[in-house]
N, C-alpha and C positions, 0 to 999 in steps of 0.2 A: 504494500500500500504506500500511496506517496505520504512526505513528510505529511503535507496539510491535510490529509484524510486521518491519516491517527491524530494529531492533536485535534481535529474536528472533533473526532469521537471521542477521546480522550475530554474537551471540556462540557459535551453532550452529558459524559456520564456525572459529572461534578454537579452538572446542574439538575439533574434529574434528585442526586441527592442533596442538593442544598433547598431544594425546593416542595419534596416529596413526589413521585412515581406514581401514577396507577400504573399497575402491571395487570396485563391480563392476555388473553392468548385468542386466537381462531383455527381454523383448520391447516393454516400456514407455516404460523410462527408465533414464537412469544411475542406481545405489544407493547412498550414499553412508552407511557405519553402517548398510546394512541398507534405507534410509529411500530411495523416490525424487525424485527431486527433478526439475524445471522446470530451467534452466538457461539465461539469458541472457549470452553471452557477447561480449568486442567484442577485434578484433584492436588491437595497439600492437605497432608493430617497433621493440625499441632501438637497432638503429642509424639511426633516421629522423630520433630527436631525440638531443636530451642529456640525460645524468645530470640534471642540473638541473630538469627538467621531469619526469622522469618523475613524482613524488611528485603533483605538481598532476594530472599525465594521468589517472594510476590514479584520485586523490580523484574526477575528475569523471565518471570512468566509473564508481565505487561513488554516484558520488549519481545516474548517472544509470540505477540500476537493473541494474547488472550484477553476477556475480557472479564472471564469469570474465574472466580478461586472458589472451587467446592472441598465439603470437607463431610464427614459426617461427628456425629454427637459421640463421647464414649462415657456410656452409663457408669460402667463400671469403674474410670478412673472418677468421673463427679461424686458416683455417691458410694463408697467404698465401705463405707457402714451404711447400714439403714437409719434414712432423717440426717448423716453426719456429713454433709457437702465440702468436695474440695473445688476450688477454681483458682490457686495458684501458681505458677511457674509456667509449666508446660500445658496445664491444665486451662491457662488463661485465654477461656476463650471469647469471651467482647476482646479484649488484648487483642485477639489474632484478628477479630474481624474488624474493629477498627482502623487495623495497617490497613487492612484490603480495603477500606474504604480511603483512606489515608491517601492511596495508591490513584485511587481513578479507576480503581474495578468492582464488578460486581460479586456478589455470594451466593454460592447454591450452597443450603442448609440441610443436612442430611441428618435430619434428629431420629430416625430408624424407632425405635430407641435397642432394636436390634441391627446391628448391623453387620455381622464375620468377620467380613475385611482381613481376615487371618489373623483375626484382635481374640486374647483371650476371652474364651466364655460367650465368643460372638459379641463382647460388648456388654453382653446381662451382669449385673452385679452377681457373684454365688449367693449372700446371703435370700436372696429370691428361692435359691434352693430349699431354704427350711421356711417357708411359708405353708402351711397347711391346708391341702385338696388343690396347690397350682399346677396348674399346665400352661406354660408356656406358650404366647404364640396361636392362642385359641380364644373360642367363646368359652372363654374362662372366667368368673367374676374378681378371685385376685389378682392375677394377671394382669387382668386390663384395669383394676384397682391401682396396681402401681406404677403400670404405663403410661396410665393418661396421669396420675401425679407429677412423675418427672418430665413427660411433654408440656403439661403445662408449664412447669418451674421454667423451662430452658425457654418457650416460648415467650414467657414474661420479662425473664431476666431480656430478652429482644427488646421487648415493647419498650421494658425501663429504659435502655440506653439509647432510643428512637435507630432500630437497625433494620428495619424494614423499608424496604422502600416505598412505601406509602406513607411512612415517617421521613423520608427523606434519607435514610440508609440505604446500603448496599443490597441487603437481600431481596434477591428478585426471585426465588425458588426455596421449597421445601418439599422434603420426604419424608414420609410415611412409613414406616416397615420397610423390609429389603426382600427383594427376591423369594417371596411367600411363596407363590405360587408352584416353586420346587417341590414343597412339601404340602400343599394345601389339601390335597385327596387323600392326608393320610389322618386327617382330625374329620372325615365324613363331613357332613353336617355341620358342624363349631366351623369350620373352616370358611367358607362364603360369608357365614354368619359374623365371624372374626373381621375377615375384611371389608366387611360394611361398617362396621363397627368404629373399626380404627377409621375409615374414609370419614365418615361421621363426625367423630371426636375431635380430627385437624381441622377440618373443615370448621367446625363450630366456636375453634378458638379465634378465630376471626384476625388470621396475619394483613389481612389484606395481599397478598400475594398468592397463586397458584401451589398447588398442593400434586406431588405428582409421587407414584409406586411404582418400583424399577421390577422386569420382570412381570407384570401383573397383569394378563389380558384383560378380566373382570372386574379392571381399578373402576369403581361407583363412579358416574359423572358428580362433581366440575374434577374429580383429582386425574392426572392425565397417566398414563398407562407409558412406560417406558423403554429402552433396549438396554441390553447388557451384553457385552460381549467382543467378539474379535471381527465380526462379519454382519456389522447391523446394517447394513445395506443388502445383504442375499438372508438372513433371516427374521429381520423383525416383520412381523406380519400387521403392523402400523398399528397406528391409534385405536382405540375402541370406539370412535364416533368422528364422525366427517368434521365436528367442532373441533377436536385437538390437534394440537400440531406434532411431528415426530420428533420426539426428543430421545438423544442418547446418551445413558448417564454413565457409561465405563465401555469406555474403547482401551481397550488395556493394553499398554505400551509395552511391553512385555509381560511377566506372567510370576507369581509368587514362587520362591524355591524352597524347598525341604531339605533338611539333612539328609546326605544318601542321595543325591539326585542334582543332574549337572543344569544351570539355568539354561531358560529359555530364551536366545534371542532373537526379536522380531524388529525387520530393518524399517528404515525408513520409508521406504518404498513401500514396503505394505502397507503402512500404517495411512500414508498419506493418500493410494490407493482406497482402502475403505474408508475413509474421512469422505472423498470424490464421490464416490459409488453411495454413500449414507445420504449425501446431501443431494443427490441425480436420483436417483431409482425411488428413495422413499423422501422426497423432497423435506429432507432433512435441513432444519433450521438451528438447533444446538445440540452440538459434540461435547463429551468432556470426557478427554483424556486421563486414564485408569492407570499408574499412578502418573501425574506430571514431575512427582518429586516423591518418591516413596520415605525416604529416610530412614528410621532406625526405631528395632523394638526395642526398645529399651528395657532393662528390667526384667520381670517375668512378662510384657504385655502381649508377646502373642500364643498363636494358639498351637496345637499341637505339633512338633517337630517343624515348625514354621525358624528360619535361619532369621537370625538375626538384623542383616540390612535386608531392606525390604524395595522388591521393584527396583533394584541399581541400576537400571539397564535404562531408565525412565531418562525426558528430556535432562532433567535436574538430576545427578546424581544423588548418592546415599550422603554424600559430603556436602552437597548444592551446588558441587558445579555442573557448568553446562558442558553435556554430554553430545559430541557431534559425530554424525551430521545430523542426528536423530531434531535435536531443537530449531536449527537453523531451517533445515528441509521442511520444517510442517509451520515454522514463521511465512519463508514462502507461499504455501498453501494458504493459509488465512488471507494472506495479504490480493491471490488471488482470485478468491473466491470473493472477496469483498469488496474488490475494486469495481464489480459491476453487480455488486449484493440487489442495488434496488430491479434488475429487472430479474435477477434471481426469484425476491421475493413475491413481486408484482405484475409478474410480465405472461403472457399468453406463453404454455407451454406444447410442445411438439418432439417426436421422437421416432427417428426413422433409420432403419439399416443401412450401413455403407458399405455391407462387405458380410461374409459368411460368422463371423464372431465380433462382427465391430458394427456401434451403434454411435447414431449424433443423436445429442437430447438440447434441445434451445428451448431457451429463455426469452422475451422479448417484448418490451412494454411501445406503446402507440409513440413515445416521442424518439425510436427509432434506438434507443439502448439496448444491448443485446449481449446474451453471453452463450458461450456454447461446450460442451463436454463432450469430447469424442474419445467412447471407450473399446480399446481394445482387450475382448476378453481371452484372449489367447494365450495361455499358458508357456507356449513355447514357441511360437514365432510373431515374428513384427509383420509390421504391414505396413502397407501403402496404400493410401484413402483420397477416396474424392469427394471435399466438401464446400459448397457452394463455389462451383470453379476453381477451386483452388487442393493443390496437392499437399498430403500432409503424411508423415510418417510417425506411429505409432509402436514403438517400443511393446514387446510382448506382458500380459497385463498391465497396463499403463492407461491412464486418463490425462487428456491432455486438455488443459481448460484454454478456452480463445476468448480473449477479451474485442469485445464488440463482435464478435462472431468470424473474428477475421486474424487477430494477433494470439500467435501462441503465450499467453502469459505464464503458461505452466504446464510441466509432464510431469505425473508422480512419480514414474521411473529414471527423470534426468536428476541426479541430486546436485546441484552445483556446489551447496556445500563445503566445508571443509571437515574434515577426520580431524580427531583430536582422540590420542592412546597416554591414559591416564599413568604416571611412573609413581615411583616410591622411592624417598632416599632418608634412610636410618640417619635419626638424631639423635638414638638414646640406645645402649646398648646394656640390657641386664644380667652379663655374661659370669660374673663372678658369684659362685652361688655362697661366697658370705655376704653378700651382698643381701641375700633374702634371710626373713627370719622366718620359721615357721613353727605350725599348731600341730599337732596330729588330734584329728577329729573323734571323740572316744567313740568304742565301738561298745553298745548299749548291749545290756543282756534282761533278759526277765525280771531281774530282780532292780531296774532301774527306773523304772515308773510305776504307777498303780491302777493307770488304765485295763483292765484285763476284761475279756469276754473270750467266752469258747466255740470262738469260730473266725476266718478269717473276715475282717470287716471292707466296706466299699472306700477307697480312698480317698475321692473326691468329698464325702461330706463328713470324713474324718479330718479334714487337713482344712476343708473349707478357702481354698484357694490361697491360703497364708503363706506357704510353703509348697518347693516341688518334692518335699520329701517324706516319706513315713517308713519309719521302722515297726519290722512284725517281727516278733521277739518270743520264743518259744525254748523249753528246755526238751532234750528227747532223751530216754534212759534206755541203754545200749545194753542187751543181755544176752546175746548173742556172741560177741566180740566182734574183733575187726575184719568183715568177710567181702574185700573189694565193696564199701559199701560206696551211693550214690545215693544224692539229692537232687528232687527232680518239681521246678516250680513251675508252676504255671500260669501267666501275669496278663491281664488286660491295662498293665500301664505301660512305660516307655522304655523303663532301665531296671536293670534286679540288679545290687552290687550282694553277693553272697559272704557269710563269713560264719565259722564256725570252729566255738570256743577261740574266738578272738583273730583268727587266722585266715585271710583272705582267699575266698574257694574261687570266686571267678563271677565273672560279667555279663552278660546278654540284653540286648536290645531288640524293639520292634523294629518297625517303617510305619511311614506315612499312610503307605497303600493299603496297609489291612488291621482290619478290624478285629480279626481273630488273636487268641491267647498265642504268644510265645511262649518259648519253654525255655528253662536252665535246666540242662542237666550235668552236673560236674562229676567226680569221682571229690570224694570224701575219705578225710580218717576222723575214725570218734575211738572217745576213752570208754573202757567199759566204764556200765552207769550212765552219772545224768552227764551229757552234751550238751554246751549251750548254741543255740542257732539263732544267728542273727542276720534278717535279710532287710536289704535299704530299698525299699519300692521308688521308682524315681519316674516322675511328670516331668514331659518338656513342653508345658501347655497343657490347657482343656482346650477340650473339641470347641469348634467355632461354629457348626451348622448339624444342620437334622433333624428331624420332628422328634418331639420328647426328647429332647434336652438334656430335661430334669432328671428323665431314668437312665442316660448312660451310668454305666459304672466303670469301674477303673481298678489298679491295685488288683494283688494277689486270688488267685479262684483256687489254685489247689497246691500242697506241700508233701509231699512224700518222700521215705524213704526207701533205697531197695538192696536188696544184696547181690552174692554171686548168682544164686539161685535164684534168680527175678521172685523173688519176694517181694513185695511192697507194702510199708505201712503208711496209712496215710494221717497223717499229722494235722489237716483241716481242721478236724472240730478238735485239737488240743486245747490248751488253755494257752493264751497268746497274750503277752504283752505288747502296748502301742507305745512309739513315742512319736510324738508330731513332729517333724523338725530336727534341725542342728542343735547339739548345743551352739558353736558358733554362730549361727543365727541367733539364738534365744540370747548371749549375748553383746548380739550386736559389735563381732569381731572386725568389720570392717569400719567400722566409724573410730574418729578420732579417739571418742571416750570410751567404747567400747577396746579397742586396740591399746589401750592404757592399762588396763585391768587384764589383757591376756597375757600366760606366762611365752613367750617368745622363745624360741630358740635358734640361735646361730647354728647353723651346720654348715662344712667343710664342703658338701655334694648333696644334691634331690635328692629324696629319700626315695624315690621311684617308685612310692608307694600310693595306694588308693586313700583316699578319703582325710587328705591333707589343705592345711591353710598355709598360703604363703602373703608375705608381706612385706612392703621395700617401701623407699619414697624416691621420686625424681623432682626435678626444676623441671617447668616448662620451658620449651623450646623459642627462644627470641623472635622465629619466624612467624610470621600471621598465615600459612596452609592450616588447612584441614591436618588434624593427627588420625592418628588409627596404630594400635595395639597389631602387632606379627603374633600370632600363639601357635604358629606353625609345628612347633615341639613339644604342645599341650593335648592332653586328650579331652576330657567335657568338662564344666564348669559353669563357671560365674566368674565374674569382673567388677570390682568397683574402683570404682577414682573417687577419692573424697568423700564416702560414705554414698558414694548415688551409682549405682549399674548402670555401667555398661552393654549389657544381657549375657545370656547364655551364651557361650560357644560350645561347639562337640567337632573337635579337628578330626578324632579318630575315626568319623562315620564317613567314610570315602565315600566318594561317586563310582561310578561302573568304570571310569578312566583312574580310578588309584589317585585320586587328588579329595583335599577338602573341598567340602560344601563353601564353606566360608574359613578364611583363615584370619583377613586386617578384620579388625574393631576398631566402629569409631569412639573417638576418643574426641568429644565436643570442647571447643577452645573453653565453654563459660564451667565446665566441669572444675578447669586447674584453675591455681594462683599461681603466685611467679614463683616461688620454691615449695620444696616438702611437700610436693603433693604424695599424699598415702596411695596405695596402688594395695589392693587385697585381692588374691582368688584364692576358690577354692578350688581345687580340683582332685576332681572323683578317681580318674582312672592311671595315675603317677606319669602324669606330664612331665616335661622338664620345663623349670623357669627359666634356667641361666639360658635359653636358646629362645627369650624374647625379646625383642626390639619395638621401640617405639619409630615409627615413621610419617614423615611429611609427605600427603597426597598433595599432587599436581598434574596439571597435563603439560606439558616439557616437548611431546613432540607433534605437529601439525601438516594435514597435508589438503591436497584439492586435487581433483582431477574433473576437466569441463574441458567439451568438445563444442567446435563451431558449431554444430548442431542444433545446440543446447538455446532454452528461452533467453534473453538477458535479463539480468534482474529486475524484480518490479518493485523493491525496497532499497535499491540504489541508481544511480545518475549514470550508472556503467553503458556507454554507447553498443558494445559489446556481451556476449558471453565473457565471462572473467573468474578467474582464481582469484579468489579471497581468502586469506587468510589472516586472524587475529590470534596474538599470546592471551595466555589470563594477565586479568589482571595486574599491573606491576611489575610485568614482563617483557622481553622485547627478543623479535626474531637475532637471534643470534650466530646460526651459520644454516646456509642452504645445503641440503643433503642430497638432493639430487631436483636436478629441472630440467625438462624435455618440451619442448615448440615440434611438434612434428605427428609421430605416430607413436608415442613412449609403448612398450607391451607390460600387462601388467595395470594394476590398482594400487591404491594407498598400503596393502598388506607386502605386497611386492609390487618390484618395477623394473625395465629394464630400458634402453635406449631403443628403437625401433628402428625399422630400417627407413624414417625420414625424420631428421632431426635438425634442426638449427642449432649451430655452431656457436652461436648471440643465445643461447636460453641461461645458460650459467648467471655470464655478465649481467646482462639484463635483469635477470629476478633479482642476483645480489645485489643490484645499484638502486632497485626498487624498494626494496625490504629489509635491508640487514639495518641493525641498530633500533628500526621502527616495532611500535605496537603492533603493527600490520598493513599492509598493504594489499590492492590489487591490479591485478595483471588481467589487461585484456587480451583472450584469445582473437588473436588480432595479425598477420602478416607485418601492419603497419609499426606494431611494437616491435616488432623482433628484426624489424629494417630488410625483411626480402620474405619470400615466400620460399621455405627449402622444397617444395614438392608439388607446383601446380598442379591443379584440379584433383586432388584428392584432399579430402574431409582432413582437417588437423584437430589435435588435441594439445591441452596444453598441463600438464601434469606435474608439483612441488612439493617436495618433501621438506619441513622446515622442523629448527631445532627453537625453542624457546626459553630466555635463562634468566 
C-alpha cells in the first residue's frame, strides 16, 4: 500500500476511536462507521510474552500490515483460585489492549472463556473440577453459573476502561466459546441447547460490537459462525445466513509442536496463497493469522506434552523478531489486496475459466475501479493465461492479484522478500561444575506423609493442577526372596520416575498421540521382607480439548509385581501413601528466600543423577538481543531465573531424526537484573549442567533472490523488481557473501554462479550496501551497467552478513 493509504487508515482508525464506532457487519464485511472494511488480523497472547515486548510486537505487526491484534481470555491465569483474581504483569490485560489501541489498531477479543490454544486445562480454571454435578461445556447449570460470571467480569472490566469500540476503543470483535462444534454430538441434546445458551448470554451483555463462534455452523443469528484452519478458502462452507460476512479466525502460520515430534513448517507461499483463495472463493473480508507471534509457555501454562516456545515459525518469532520472508511476503499481500479493497468490497463480481485448472475472479464497481485474481490451481505446472488481451504467466499454485484488472501487483508464489536465518553466539558459559551448587531431591517413602487410601488414586484432582508431580508410595513384603523379580506400572500420565528402597529403577514416558496406558517395566532387587516403592507420576500438562473434560483421568491404573515364574502380584489396592509435590517446590527452592534456607552443596562433577536441584547465579549480558538458555546436555525439567519459569524443557524426548524437540529457552531481558541473577532447575533425568550456555539470538545473516519476472513492489518507490535487504535493528550489512546479476542456480539455502553472470554484481551490491542498515538493488541491466545475456529472463540473487 502507498505511504498515504496507510497513514489514511492509520488516522481512520484513531478516529473511529477517539470518537466511538458503530461496528456492525452485512453479508460482505464487517462495517465499521457504516464503511466496510478488508480486515487483516494476527493473533499475540499476552501471556506468551512480556509487558516489555509487547509495544515492539504490536509496532511490527502494524508495519506489517495489520490492523487487528486478537488474543483470547485465559480463565485460568485470571482466576487461579475461585473469587481470587489476578491481572498483573503478564496477566495485564487492559495493559495489553491499550498499547493496541495506543498503536492505531484494532482488537478481536476472544473471551472463549474456553479456549485450548495448547493452554493448560484449555484455559478452565481446575478448581471448576470440584464443583459438584458440572459438566463442562454443556447445558449445565454450574457450568454456565460460572461462565457467564467471569464473561461478565472481563466484559465489564471492557466497558470500565471504555474499550469497545462503540466507546470509542479498539474492540471491534468478540468470541464466544471455541470450536464446540468438535464435540457438540457428544452432550446429545445439552449441546445445541449449550450453544444457544452461551449465543444468548454475549449477546445480552450488550458490547455493542459483533459476537462471533469459530468452528460453529449453528452459531444463533446476530453471532456470526466462523473458519479455523489451514484451507479456509477450499473448506469453510460460509456463513450460516446471507447477512454474515466470512470471517477467518486462525489461519495458522505454522502448526503447535510436541515433544517427540519434528515442527511443522508452512512457507510463505502457502500461506499467502490461502489468505488469496479465503478472500476470492469465499469473499473473505477478515483473516487473522494463527499464531502472528506465538511466544513462550511459560511456566506450567501449557497443555499436555505441548514444547515450550510456541508457533516459532510465526511472522514474529518466539523472541519477537521478525521472521523472513514469512512477515515481509504476506505485508505484500495486505498491501495488495487493499490497494483496490473498495471494488473488492463493493464492486459487481464475475468469475470465468482461463485454462483447464486456472480461473479469473473480478471485482468491479461502476466508477471503473477494478481488481482481478487469477488462480492457478495447479499443483505442479505453471501456465500461460489469456486475460483481457493481455498475457500473463502463472507460477504452479499461485494467485496473482492485478490491480485495476490490468497491473500485476502481486503473485503469492513470487516472494521478493528477503530470508533472514536466525544464529546464536554464547555469552555465558556454565562449564565449571563448582560453579553449580546442588539439592538432591529426597526420595519419599510411606512412612512420609499421612495421606493414605487403599487404592491407586486419579492424579489430576489429587495434585489439583499445583504441581506436575505426585508420589505413590507403597511398602511391598518380599517372602519369597530374590527371584529375577520385576515391576511392572501402568500410567495414564506422562512420566513414571521408579525407585525402590531408595535406588533408582528406571524411567518411561508417553507421546502426545495416545491416549492409552504406558507401561514401566524394569527388572528389580528387593530385600526379603518389607521393600519400600516409590514411584514419581509426572504431568507435562493437562489435556487442553475433548468433551468431558472433567472425567479424564491421569496418574497411575495399575502396580504389580512379578517373578521368574511370571507370577504377579498386584499391588493396586495396597495401602499407598500420597505426596503432592517437591519438597523443593513446597519450599520454594528456586526463589531468592527460599534458596536461603536450602542446604546447598558444592560438588567437584553432576551427580548424573535423577531427581536433582541445581543452582548458580550469572550477570546479564550488556547486549540488548533476545537471550535463550542451550540445555542441550539436560534431560527434562524446569527453569527459573529469579524465582519466575522459564517452562518445562525435556531434551531427552528426541524426534524421529535423533535431535531435541526444543533445546534454546527463552530467557526474557525483564526476567534479569544487571548481576546475581539466580538461575535454579530441577532436573528429573541426570542432565549435565556444566554443558549449558547462555546465548544471544539474532538474525546475522540475510539474503533475497527476485527475478525480472517478479511484480515491483507496491510498498516501495522501487521502479523495478528489487532485492531488499534490511539488518535488525542496530545493525548494519557488513560483508557481501555472494551476488549474482545473471542466472545465479540455487536459493537463499544454497547458490551457485550460473552460466550468465555479470562481472559488476560483487562491486555493485558492495558499493550499494556495505556499512548500510540496508539497501536495495534493482533487478535492472541499467544497475549492473550492460546486460551479460540478452533476451533471456535474469535474476538477481544476495547473500549478506549483518554485525
Amino acid at each position: 500500500m502507498k505511504l498515504a493509504a496507510i497513514v489514511l487508515t492509520t488516522l481512520l482508525m484513531m478516529a473511529i476511536m477517539a470518537e466511538g464506532g458503530d461496528v456492525s457487519y452485512d453479508g460482505r464485511a464487517l462495517l465499521i462507521d457504516g464503511t466496510r472494511r478488508i480486515l487483516f488480523s494476527g493473533s499475540i497472547h499476552y501471556p506468551r510474552s512480556t509487558p516489555d515486548m509487547w509495544p515492539s510486537l504490536i509496532a511490527n505487526a502494524k508495519s506489517g500490515g495489520l490492523d487487528v491484534v486478537q488474543t483470547y481470555v485465559f480463565w485460568n491465569m485470571h482466576e487461579p483460585i475461585q473469587g481470587q483474581y489476578n491481572f498483573e504483569g503478564r496477566y495485564d490485560l487492559v495493559r495489553f489492549i491499550k498499547e493496541i489501541r495506543d498503536q492505531g489498531l484494532f482488537v478481536s477479543l476472544r473471551i472463549g472463556p474456553f479456549i485450548e490454544a495448547e493452554w493448560n486445562y484449555g484455559g478452565l480454571p481446575f478448581w471448576l473440577h470440584d464443583i459438584p454435578g458440572i459438566v463442562y461445556r454443556s447445558d449445565n447449570e454450574p457450568f454456565k453459573m460460572y461462565m457467564q460470571r467471569f464473561v461478565s467480569k472481563i466484559v465489564q472490566m471492557m466497558k470500565d476502561e471504555n474499550l469497545y469500540a462503540s466507546q470509542g476503543g479498539p474492540i471491534i470483535l468478540s468470541q464466544i466459546e471455541n470450536e464446540y462444534q468438535t464435540i457438540e454430538h457428544a452432550f446429545h441434546e445439552k449441546g445445541p441447547a449449550y450453544v444457544k445458551w452461551a449465543a444468548n448470554m454475549a449477546v445480552n451483555l450488550q458490547t455493542g460490537v459483533p459476537w462471533m463462534m469459530c468452528k460453529q455452523e449453528d452459531a444463533p443469528d446476530p453471532v456470526i459462525n466462523t473458519c479455523n484452519g489451514m484451507r479456509c478458502g477450499e473448506t469453510f462452507t460460509g456463513p450460516n445466513s446471507p447477512n454474515k460476512p466470512s470471517l477467518w479466525t486462525e489461519n495458522w502460520t505454522s502448526f503447535y509442536q510436541v515433544y517427540g515430534e519434528e515442527p511443522y513448517i508452512r512457507s510463505a507461499e502457502d500461506i499467502a496463497f490461502a489468505v488469496a483463495l479465503f478472500v476470492v472463493k469465499k469473499k473473505g473480508s477478515f483473516v487473522n493469522y494463527y499464531m502472528y507471534h506465538g511466544g513462550t509457555n511459560f511456566g506450567k501454562s501449557s497443555s499436555s506434552y505441548i514444547i515450550t516456545a510456541y508457533y516459532d515459525q510465526a511472522p514474529l518469532d518466539e523472541y519477537g523478531l521478525i521472521w523472513q520472508p514469512k512477515w515481509a511476503h504476506l505485508k505484500e499481500l495486505h498491501a495488495a489486496i487493499k490497494l483496490n479493497s473498495e471494488a473488492l468490497l463493493n464492486g459487481k463480481y464475475i468469475s470465468f475459466s482461463i485454462g483447464q485448472a486456472q480461473e479469473a475472479h473480478v471485482f468491479q464497481i461502476d466508477t471503473g475501479k477494478c481488481l482481478a485474481f487469477l488462480i492457478n490451481q495447479d499443483l505442479v505446472h505453471e501456465a500461460t493465461v489469456q486475460f483481457q488481451n493481455s498475457t500473463y504467466e502463472l507460477p504452479q499454485k499461485s494467485i496473482s492479484i492485478l490491480s485495476n484488472c490490468n497491473n500485476v501487483a502481486f503473485n503469492t508464489a513470487k516472494v521478493s522478500a528477503q530470508y533472514g536465518t536466525r544464529s546464536t553466539k554464547t555469552v555465558e558459559i556454565f562449564n565449571q561444575a563448582s560453579r553449580w551448587k546442588v539439592e538432591m531431591e529426597k526420595i519419599p517413602t510411606s512412612n512420609s506423609s499421612t495421606w493414605v487410601e487403599n487404592e491407586l488414586i486419579e492424579q489430576m484432582a489429587a495434585t489439583k493442577d499445583s504441581t506436575d508431580y505426585l508420589w505413590y508410595l507403597t511398602r511391598y513384603n518380599n517372602t519369597s526372596g530374590n527371584q529375577n523379580n520385576m515391576i511392572h506400572v501402568d500410567s495414564l500420565a506422562h512420566v513414571i520416575h521408579a525407585f525402590v528402597n531408595n535406588e533408582y529403577v528406571g524411567t518411561v514416558h508417553g507421546s502426545h498421540g495416545s491416549r492409552e496406558a504406558f507401561v514401566l517395566s524394569k527388572a528389580i532387587s528387593l530385600n526379603n521382607g518389607q521393600n519400600d516403592i516409590s514411584l514419581l507420576s509426572v504431568m507435562v500438562g493437562l489435556p487442553d480439548s475433548g468433551a468431558y473434560l472433567e472425567r479424564r483421568v491421569a496418574g497411575l491404573q495399575r502396580v504389580r509385581i512379578s517373578n521368574s515364574k511370571d507370577q504377579f502380584e498386584d499391588l493396586s489396592n495396597n495401602q499407598w501413601t500420597y505426596q503432592v509435590g517437591l519438597s523443593g517446590e513446597k519450599s520454594n527452592v528456586f526463589t531468592e528466600q527460599g534458596t536461603k534456607v536450602t542446604d546447598w552443596k558444592i560438588v567437584e562433577s553432576s551427580p548424573s543423577q535423577p531427581l536433582v536441584w541445581y543452582m548458580t547465579r550469572f550477570d546479564a549480558p550488556l547486549s540488548d538481543e533476545p537471550l535463550a538458555l542451550n540445555l542441550i546436555g539436560m534431560g527434562k525439567g524446569e527453569v527459573w531465573i529469579n524465582g519466575q519459569s522459564i517452562g518445562r524443557y525435556w531434551i531427552s524426548f528426541k524426534t524421529p531424526k535423533g535431535v531435541p524437540s526444543q533445546s534454546l529457552y527463552h530467557v526474557p531481558r525483564s526476567f534479569l537484573k544487571p548481576s546475581g541473577n539466580l538461575l535454579v532447575l530441577f532436573e528429573e533425568m541426570g542432565g549435565n549442567p556444566s554443558t549449558i550456555t547462555l546465548e544471544a539470538i539474532s538474525v546475522t545473516s540475510i539474503c533475497g533472490r527476485v527475478s525480472e519476472s517478479y511484480p515491483k513492489s507496491i510498498v516501495s518507490l522501487n521502479k523495478y523488481p528489487s532485492v531488499k535487504l534490511h539488518c535488525p535493528e542496530g545493525r548494519a550489512i557488513s560483508s557481501i557473501e555472494f551476488a549474482s546479476y545473471g542466472s545465479p542456480v540455487g536459493n537463499c539455502d544454497s547458490y551457485l554462479v550460473g552460466s550468465c553472470h555479470s562481472e559488476t554484481s560483487r562491486t555493485i551490491v558492495e558499493k550499494a550496501c556495505l556499512g548500510r542498515s540496508g539497501c536495495s538493488i534493482p533487478v535492472s541491466p541499467r544497475k549492473f551497467g550492460h546486460d551479460p545475456c540478452p533476451g533471456t529472463s535474469k535474476s538477481l540473487l544476495i547473500a549478506a552478513k549483518c554485525q
